[in-house]
mmCIF file as Biopython writes it, N, C-alpha, C and O atoms, coordinates in Angstrom:
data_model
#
loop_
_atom_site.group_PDB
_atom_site.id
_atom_site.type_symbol
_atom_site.label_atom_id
_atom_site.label_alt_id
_atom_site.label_comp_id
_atom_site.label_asym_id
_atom_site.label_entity_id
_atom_site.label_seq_id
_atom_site.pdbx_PDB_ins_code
_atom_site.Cartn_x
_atom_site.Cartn_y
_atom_site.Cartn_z
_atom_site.occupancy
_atom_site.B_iso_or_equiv
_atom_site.auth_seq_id
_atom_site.auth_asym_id
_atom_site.pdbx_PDB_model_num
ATOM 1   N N  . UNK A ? 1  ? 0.849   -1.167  0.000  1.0 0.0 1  A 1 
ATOM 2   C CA . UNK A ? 1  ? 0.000   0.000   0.000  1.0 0.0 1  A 1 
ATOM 3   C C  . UNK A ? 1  ? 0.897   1.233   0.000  1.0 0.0 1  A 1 
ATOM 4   O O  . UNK A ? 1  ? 2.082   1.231   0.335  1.0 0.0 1  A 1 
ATOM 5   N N  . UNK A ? 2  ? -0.035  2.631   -0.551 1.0 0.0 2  A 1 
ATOM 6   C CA . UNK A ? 2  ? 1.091   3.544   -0.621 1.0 0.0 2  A 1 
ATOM 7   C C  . UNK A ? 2  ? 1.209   4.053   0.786  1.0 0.0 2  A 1 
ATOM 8   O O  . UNK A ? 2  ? 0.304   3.796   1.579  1.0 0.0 2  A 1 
ATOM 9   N N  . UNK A ? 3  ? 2.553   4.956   1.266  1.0 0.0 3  A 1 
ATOM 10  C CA . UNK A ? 3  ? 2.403   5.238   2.142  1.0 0.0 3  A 1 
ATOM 11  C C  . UNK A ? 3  ? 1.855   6.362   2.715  1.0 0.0 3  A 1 
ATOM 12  O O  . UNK A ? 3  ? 1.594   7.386   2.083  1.0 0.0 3  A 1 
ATOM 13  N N  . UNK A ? 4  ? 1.654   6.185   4.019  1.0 0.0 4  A 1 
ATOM 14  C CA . UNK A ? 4  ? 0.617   7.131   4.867  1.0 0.0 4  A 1 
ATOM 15  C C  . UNK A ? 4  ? 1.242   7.894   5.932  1.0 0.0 4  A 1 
ATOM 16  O O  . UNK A ? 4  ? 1.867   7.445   6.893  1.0 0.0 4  A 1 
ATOM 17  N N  . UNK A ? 5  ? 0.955   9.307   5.593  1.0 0.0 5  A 1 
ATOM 18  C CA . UNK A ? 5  ? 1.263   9.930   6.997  1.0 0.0 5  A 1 
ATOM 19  C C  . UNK A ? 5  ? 0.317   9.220   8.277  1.0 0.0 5  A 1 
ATOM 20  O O  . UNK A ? 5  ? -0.874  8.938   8.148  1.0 0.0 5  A 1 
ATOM 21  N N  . UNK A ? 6  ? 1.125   9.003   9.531  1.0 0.0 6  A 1 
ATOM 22  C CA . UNK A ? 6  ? 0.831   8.193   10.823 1.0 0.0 6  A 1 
ATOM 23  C C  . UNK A ? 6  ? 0.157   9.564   11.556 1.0 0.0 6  A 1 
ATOM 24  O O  . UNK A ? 6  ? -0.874  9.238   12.144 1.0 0.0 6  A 1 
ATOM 25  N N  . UNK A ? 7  ? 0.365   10.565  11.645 1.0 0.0 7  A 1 
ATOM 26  C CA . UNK A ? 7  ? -0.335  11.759  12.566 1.0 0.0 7  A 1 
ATOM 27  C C  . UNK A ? 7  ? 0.016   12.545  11.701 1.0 0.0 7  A 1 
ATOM 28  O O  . UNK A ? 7  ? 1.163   12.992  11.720 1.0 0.0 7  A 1 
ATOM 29  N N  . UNK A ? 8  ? -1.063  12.974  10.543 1.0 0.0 8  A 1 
ATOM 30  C CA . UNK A ? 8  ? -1.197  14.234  9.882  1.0 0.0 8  A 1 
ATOM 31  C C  . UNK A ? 8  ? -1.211  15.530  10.916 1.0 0.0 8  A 1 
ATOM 32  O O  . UNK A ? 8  ? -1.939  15.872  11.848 1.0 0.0 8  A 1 
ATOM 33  N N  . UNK A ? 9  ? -0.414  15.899  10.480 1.0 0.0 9  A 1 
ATOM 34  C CA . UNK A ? 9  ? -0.583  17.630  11.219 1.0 0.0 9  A 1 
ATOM 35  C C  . UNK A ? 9  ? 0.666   17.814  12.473 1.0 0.0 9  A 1 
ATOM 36  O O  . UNK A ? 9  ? 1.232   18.812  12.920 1.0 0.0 9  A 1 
ATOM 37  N N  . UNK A ? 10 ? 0.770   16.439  12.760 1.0 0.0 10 A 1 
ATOM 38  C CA . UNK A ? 10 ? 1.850   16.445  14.372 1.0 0.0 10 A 1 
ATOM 39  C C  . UNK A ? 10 ? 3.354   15.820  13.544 1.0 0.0 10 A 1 
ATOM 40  O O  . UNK A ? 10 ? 4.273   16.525  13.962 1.0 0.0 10 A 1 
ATOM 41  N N  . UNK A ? 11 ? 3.790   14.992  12.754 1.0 0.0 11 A 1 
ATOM 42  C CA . UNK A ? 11 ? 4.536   14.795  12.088 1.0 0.0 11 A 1 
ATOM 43  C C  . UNK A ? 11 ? 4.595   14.862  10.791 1.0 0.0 11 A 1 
ATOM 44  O O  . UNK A ? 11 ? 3.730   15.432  10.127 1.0 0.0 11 A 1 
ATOM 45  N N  . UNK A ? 12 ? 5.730   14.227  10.239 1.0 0.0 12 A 1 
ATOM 46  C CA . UNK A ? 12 ? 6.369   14.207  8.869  1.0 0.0 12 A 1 
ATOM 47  C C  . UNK A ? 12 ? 6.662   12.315  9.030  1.0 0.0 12 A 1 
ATOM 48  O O  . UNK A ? 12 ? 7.362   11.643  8.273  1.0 0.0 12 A 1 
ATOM 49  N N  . UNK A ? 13 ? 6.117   11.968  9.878  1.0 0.0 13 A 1 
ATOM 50  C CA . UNK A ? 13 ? 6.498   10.122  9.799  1.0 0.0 13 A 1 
ATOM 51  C C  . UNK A ? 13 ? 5.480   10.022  8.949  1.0 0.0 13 A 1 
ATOM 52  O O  . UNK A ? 13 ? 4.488   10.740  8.825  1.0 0.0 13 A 1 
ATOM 53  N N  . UNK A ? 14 ? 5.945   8.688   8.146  1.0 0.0 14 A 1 
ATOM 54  C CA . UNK A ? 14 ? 5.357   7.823   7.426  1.0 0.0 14 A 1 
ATOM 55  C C  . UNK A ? 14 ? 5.253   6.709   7.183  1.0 0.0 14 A 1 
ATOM 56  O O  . UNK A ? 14 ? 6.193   6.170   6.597  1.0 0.0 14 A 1 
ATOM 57  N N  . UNK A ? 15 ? 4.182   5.999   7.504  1.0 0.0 15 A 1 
ATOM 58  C CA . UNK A ? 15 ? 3.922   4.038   7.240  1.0 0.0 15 A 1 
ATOM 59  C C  . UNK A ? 15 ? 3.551   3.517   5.846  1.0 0.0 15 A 1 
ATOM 60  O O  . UNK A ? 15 ? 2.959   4.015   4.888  1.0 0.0 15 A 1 
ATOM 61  N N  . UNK A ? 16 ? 4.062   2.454   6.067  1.0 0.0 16 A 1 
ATOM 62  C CA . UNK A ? 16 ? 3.986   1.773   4.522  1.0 0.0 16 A 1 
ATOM 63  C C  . UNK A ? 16 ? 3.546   0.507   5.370  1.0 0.0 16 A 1 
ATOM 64  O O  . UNK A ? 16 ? 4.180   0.171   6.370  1.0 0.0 16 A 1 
ATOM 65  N N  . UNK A ? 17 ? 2.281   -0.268  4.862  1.0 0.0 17 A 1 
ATOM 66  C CA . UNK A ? 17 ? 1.813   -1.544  5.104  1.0 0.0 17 A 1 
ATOM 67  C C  . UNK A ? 17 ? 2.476   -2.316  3.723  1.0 0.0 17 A 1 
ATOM 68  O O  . UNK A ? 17 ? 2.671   -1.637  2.715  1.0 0.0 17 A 1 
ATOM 69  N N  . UNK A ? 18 ? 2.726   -3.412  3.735  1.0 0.0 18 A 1 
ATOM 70  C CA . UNK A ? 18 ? 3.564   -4.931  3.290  1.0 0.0 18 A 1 
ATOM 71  C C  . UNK A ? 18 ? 2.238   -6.041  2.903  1.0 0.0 18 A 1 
ATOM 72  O O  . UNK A ? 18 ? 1.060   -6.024  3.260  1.0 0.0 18 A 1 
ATOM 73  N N  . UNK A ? 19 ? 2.793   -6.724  2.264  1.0 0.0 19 A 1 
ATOM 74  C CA . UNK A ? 19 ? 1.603   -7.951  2.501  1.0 0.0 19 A 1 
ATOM 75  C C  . UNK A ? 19 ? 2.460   -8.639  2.195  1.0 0.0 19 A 1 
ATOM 76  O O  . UNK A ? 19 ? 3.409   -7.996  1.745  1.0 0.0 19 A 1 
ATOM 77  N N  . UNK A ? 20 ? 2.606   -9.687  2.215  1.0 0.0 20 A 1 
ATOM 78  C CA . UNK A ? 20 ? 3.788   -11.056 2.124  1.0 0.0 20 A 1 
ATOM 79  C C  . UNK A ? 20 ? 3.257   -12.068 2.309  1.0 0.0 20 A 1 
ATOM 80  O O  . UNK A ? 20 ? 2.119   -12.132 2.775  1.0 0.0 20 A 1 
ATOM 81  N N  . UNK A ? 21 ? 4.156   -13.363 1.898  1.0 0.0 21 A 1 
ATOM 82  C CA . UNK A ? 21 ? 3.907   -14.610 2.027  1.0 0.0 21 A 1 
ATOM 83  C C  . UNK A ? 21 ? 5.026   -14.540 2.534  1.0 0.0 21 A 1 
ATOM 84  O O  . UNK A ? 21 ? 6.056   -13.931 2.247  1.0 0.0 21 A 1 
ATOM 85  N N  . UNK A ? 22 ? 4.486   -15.781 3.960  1.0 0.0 22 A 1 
ATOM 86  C CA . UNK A ? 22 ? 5.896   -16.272 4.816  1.0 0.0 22 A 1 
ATOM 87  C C  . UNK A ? 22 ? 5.581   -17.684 5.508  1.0 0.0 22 A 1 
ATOM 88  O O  . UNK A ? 22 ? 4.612   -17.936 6.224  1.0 0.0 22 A 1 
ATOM 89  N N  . UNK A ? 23 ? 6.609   -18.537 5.136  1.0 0.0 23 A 1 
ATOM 90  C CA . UNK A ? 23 ? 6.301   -19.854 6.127  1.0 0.0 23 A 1 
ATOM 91  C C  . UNK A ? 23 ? 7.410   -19.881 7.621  1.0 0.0 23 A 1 
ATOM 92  O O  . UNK A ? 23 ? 8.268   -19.172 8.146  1.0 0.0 23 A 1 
ATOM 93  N N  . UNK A ? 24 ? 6.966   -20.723 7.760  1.0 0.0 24 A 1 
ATOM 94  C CA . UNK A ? 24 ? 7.400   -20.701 9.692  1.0 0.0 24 A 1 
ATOM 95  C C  . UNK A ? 24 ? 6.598   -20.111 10.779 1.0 0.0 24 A 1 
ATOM 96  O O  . UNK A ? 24 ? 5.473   -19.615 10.834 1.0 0.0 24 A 1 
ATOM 97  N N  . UNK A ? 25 ? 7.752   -20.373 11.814 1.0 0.0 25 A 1 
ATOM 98  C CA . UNK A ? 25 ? 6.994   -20.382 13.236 1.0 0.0 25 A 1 
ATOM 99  C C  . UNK A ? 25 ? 6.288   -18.495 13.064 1.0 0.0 25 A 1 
ATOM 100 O O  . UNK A ? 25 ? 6.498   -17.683 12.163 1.0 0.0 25 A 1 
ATOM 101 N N  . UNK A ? 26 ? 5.601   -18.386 14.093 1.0 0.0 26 A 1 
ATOM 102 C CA . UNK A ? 26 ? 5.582   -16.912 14.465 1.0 0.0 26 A 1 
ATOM 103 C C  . UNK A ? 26 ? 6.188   -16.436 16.312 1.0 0.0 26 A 1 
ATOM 104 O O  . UNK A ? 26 ? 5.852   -16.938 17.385 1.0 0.0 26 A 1 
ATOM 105 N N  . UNK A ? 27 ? 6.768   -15.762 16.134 1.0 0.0 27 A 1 
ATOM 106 C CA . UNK A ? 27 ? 7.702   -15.581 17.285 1.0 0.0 27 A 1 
ATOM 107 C C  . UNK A ? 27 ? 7.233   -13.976 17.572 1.0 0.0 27 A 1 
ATOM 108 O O  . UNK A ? 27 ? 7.092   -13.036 16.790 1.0 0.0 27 A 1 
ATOM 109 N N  . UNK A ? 28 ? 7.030   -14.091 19.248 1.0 0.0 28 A 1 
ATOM 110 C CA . UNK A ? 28 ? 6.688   -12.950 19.664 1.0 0.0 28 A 1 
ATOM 111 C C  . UNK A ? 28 ? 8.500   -11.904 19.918 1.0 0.0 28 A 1 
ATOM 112 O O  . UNK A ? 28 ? 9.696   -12.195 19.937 1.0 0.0 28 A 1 
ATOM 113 N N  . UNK A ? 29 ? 7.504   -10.438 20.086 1.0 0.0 29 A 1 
ATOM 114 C CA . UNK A ? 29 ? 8.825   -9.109  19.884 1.0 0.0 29 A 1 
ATOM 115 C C  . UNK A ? 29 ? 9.174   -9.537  20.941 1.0 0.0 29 A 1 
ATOM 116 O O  . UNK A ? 29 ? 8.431   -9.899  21.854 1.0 0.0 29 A 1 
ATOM 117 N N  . UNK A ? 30 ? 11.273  -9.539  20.912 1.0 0.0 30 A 1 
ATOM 118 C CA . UNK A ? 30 ? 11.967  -9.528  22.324 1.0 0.0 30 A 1 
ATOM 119 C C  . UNK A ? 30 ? 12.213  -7.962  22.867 1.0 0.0 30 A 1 
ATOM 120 O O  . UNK A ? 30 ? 12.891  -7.588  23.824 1.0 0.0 30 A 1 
ATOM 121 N N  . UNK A ? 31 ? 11.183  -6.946  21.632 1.0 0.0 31 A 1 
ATOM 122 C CA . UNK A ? 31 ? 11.802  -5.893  22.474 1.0 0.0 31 A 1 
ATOM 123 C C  . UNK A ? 31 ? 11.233  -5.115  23.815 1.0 0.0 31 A 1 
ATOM 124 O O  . UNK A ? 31 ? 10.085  -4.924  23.416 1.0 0.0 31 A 1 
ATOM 125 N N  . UNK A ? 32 ? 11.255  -4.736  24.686 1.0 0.0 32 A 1 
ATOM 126 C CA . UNK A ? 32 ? 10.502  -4.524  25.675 1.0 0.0 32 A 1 
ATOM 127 C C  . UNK A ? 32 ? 10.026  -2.909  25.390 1.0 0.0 32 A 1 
ATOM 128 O O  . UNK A ? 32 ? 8.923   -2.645  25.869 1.0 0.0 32 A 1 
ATOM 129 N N  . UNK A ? 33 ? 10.324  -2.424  25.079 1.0 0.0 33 A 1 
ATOM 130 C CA . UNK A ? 33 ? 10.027  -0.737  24.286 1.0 0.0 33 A 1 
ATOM 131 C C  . UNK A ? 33 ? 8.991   -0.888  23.708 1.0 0.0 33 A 1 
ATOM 132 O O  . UNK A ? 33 ? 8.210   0.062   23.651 1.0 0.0 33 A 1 
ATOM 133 N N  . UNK A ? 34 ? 8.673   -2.117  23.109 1.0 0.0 34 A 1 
ATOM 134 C CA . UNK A ? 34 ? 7.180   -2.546  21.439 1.0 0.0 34 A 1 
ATOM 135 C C  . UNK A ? 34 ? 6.776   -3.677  22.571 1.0 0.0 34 A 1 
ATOM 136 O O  . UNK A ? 34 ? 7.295   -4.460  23.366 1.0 0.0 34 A 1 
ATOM 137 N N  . UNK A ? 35 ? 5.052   -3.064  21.931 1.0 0.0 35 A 1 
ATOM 138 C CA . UNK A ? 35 ? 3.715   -3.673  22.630 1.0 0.0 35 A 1 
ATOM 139 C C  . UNK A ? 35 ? 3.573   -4.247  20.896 1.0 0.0 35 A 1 
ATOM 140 O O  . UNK A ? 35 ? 3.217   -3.644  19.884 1.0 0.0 35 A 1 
ATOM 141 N N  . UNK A ? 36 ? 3.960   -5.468  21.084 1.0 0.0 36 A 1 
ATOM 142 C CA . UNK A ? 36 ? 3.751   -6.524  19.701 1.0 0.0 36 A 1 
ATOM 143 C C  . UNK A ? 36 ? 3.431   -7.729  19.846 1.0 0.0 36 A 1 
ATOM 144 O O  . UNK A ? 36 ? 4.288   -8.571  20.118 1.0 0.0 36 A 1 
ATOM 145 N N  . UNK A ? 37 ? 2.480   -7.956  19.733 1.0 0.0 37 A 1 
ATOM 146 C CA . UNK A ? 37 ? 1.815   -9.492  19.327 1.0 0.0 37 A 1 
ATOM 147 C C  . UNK A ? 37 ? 1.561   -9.996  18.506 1.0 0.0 37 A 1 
ATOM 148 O O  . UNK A ? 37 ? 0.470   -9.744  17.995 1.0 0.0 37 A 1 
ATOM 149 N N  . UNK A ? 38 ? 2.541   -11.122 17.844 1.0 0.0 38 A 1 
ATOM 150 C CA . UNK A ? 38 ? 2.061   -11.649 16.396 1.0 0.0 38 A 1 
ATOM 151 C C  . UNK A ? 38 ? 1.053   -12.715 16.765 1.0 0.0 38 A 1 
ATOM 152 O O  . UNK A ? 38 ? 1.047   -13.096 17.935 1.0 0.0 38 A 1 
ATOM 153 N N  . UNK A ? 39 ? 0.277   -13.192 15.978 1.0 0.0 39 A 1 
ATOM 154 C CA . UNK A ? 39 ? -0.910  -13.836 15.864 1.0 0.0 39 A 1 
ATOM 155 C C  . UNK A ? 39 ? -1.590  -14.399 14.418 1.0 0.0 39 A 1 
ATOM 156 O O  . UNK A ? 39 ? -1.690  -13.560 13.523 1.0 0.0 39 A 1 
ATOM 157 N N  . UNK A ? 40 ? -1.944  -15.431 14.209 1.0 0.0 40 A 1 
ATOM 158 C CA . UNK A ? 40 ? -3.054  -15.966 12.698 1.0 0.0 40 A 1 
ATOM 159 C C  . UNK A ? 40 ? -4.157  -15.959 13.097 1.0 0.0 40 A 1 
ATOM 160 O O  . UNK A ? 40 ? -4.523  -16.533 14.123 1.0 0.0 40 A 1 
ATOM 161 N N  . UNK A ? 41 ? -4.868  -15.301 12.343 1.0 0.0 41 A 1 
ATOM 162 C CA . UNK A ? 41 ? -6.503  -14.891 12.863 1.0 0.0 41 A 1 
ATOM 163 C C  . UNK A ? 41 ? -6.998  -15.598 11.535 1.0 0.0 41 A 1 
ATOM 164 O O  . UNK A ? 41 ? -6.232  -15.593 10.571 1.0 0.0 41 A 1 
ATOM 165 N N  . UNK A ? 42 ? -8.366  -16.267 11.420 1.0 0.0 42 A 1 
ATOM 166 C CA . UNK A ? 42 ? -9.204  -16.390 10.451 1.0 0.0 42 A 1 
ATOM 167 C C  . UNK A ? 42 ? -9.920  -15.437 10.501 1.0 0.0 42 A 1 
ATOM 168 O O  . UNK A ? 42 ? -10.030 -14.569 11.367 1.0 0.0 42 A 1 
ATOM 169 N N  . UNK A ? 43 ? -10.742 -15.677 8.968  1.0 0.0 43 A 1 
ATOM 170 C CA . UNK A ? 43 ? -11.667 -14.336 8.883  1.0 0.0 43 A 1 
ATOM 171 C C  . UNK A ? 43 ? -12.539 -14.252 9.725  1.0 0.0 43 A 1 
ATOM 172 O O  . UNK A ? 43 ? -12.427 -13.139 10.239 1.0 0.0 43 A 1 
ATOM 173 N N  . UNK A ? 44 ? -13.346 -14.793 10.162 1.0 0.0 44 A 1 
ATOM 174 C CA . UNK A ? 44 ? -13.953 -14.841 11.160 1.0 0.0 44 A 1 
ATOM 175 C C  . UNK A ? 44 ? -13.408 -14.050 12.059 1.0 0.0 44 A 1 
ATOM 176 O O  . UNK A ? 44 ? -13.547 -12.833 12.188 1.0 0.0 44 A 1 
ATOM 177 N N  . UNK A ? 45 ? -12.467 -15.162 12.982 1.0 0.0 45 A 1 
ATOM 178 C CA . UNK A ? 45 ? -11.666 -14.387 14.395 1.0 0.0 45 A 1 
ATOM 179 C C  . UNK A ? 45 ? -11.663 -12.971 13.560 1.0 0.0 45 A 1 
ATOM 180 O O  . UNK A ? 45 ? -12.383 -12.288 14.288 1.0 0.0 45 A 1 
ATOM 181 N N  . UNK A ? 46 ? -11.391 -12.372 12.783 1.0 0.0 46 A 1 
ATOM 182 C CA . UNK A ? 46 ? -10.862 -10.898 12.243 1.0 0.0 46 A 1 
ATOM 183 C C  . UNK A ? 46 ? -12.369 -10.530 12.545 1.0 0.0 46 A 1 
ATOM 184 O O  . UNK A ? 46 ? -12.483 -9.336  12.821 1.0 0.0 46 A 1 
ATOM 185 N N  . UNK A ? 47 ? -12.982 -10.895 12.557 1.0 0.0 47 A 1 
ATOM 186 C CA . UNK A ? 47 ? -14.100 -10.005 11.794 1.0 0.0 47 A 1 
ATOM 187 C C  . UNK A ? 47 ? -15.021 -9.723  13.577 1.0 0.0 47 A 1 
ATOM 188 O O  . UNK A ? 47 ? -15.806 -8.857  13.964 1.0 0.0 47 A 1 
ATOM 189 N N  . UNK A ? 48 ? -14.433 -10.882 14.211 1.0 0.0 48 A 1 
ATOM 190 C CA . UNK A ? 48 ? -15.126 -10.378 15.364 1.0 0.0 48 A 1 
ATOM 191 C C  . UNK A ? 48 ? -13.847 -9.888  16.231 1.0 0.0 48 A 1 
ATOM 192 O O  . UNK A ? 48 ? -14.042 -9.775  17.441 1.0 0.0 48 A 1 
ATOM 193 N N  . UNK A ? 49 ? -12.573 -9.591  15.734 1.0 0.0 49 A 1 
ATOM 194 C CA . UNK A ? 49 ? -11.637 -9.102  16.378 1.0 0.0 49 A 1 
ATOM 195 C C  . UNK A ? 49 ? -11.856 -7.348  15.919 1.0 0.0 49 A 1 
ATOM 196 O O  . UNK A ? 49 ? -11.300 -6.522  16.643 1.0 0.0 49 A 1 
ATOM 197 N N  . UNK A ? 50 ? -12.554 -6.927  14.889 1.0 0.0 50 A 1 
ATOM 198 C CA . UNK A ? 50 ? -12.769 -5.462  14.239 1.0 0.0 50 A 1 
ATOM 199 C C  . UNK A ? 50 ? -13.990 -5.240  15.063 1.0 0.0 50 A 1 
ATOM 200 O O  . UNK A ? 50 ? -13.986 -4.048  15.369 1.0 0.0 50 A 1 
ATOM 201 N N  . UNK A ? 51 ? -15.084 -5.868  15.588 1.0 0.0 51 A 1 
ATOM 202 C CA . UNK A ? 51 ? -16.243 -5.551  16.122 1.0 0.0 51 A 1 
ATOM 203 C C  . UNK A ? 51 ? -16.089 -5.424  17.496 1.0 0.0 51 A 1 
ATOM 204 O O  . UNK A ? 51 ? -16.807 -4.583  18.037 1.0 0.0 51 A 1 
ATOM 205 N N  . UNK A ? 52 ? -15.116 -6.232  18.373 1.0 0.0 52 A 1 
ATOM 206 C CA . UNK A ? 52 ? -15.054 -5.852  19.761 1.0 0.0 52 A 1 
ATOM 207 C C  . UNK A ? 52 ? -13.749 -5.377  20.268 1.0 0.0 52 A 1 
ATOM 208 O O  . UNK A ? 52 ? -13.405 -5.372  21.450 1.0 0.0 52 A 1 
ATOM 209 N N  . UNK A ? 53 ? -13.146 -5.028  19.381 1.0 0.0 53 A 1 
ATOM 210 C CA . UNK A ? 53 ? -11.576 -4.437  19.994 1.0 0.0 53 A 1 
ATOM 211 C C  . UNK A ? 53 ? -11.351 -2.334  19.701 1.0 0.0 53 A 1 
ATOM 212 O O  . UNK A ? 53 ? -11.482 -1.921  18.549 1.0 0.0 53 A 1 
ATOM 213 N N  . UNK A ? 54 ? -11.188 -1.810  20.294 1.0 0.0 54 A 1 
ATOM 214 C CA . UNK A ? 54 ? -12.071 -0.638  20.238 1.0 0.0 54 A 1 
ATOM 215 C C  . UNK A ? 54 ? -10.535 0.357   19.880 1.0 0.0 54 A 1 
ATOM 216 O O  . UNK A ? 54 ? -10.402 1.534   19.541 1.0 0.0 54 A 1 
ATOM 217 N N  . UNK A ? 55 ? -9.495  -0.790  20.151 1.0 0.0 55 A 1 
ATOM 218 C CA . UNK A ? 55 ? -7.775  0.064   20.236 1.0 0.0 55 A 1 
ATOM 219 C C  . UNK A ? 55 ? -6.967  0.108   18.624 1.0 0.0 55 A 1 
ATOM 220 O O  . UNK A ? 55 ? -5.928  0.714   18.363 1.0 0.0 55 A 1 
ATOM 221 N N  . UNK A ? 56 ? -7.697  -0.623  17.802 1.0 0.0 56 A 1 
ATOM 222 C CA . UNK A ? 56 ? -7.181  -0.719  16.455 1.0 0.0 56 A 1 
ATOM 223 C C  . UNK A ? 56 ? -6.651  0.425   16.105 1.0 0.0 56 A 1 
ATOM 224 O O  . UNK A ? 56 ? -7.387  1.405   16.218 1.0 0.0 56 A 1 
ATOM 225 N N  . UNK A ? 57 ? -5.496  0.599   15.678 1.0 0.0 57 A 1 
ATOM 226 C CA . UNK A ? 57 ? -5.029  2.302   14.777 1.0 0.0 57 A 1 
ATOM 227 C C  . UNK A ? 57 ? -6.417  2.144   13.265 1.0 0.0 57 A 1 
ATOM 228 O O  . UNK A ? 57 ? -7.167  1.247   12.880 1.0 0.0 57 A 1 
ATOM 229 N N  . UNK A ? 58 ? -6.205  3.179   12.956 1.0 0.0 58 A 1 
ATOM 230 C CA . UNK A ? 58 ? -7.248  3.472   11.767 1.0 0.0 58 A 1 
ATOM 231 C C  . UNK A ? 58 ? -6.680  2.427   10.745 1.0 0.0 58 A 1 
ATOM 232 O O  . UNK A ? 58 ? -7.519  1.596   10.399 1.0 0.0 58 A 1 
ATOM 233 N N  . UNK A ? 59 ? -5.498  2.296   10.216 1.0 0.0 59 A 1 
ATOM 234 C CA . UNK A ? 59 ? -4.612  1.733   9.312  1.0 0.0 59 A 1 
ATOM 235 C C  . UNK A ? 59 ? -4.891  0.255   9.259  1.0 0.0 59 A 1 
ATOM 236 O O  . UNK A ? 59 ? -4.900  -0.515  8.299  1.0 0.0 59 A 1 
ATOM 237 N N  . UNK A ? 60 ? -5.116  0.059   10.540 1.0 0.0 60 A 1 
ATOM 238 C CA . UNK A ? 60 ? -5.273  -1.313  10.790 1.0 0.0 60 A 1 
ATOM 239 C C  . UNK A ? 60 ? -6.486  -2.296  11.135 1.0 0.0 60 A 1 
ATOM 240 O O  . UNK A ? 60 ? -6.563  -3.513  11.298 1.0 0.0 60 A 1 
ATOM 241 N N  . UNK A ? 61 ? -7.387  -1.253  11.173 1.0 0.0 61 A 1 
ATOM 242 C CA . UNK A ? 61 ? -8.752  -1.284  11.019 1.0 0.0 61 A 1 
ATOM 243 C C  . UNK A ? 61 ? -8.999  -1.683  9.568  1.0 0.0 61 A 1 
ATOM 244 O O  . UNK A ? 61 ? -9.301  -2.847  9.305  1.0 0.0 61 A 1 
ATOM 245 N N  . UNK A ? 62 ? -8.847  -0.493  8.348  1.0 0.0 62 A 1 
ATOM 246 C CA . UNK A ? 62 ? -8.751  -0.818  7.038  1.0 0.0 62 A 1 
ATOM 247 C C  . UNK A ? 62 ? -8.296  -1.665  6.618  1.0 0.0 62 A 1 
ATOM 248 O O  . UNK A ? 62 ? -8.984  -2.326  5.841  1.0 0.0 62 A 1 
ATOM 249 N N  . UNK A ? 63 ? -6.938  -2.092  6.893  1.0 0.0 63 A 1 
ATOM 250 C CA . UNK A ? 63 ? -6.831  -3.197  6.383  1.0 0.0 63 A 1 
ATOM 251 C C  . UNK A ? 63 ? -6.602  -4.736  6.699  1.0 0.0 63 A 1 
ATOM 252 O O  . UNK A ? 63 ? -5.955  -5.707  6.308  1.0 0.0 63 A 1 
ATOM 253 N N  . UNK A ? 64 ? -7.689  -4.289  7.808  1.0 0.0 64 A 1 
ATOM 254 C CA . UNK A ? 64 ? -8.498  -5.920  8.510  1.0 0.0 64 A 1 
ATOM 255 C C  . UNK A ? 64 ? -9.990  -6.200  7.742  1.0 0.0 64 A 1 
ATOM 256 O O  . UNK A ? 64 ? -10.502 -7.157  7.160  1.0 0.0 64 A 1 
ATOM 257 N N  . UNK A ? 65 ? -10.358 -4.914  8.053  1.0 0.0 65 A 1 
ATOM 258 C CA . UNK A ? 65 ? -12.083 -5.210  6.964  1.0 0.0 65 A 1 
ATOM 259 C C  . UNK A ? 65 ? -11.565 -5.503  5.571  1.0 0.0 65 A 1 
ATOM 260 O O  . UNK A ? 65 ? -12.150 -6.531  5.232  1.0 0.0 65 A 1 
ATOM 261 N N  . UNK A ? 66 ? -10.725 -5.094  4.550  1.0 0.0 66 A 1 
ATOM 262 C CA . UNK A ? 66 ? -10.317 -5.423  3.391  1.0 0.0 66 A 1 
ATOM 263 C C  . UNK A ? 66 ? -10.465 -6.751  3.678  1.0 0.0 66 A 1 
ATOM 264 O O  . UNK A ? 66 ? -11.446 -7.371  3.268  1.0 0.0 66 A 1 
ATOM 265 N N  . UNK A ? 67 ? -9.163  -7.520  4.671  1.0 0.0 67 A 1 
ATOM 266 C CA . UNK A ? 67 ? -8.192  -8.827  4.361  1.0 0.0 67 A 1 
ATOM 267 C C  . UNK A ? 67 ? -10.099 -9.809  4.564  1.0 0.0 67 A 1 
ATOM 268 O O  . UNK A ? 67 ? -10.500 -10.662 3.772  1.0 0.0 67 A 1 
ATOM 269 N N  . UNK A ? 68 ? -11.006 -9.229  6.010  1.0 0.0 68 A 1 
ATOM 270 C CA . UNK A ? 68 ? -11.926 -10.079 5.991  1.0 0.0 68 A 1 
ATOM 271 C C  . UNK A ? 68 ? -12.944 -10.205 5.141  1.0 0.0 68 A 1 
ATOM 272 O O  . UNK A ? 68 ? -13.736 -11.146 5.184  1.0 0.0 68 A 1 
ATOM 273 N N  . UNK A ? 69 ? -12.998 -9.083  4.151  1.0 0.0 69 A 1 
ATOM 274 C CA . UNK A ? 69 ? -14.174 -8.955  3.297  1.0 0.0 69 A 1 
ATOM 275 C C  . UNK A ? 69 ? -13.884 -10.202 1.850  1.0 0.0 69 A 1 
ATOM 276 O O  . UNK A ? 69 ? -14.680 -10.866 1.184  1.0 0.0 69 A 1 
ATOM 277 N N  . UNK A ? 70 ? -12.732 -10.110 1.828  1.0 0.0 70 A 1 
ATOM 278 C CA . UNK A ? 70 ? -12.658 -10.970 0.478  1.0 0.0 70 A 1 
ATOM 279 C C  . UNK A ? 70 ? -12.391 -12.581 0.449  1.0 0.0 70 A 1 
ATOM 280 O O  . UNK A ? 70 ? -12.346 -13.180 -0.626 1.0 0.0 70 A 1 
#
């Protein structure tokens, strides 16, 4: 996806979302600074993970309803 200013108006940062194919384990962040949880959700789990989780960034909202809609 193209990239996105993260706080229009308060910075000049910018995110770029990825999509990939990857095999192997999934291994949680060793860094203690990052609140990171990797996880495999089905569409489902997604779809009731977008309806009761209220902390999603906007970015990641979008492109959870995308990944569950199709």
């Amino acid at each position: 996806m193209p990239a996105s200013f993260s706080s229009v108006g308060l910075t000049d940062e910018k995110v770029v979302t990825v999509f990939v194919g990857a095999e192997g384990d999934i291994l949680g962040s060793d860094n203690v600074n990052e609140e990171i949880e990797s996880r495999l959700y089905t569409k489902e789990e997604l779809r009731n993970l977008i309806n009761e989780c209220s902390d999603l960034c906007s970015r990641s909202q979008l492109v959870s309803f995308w990944i569950a809609s199709k």
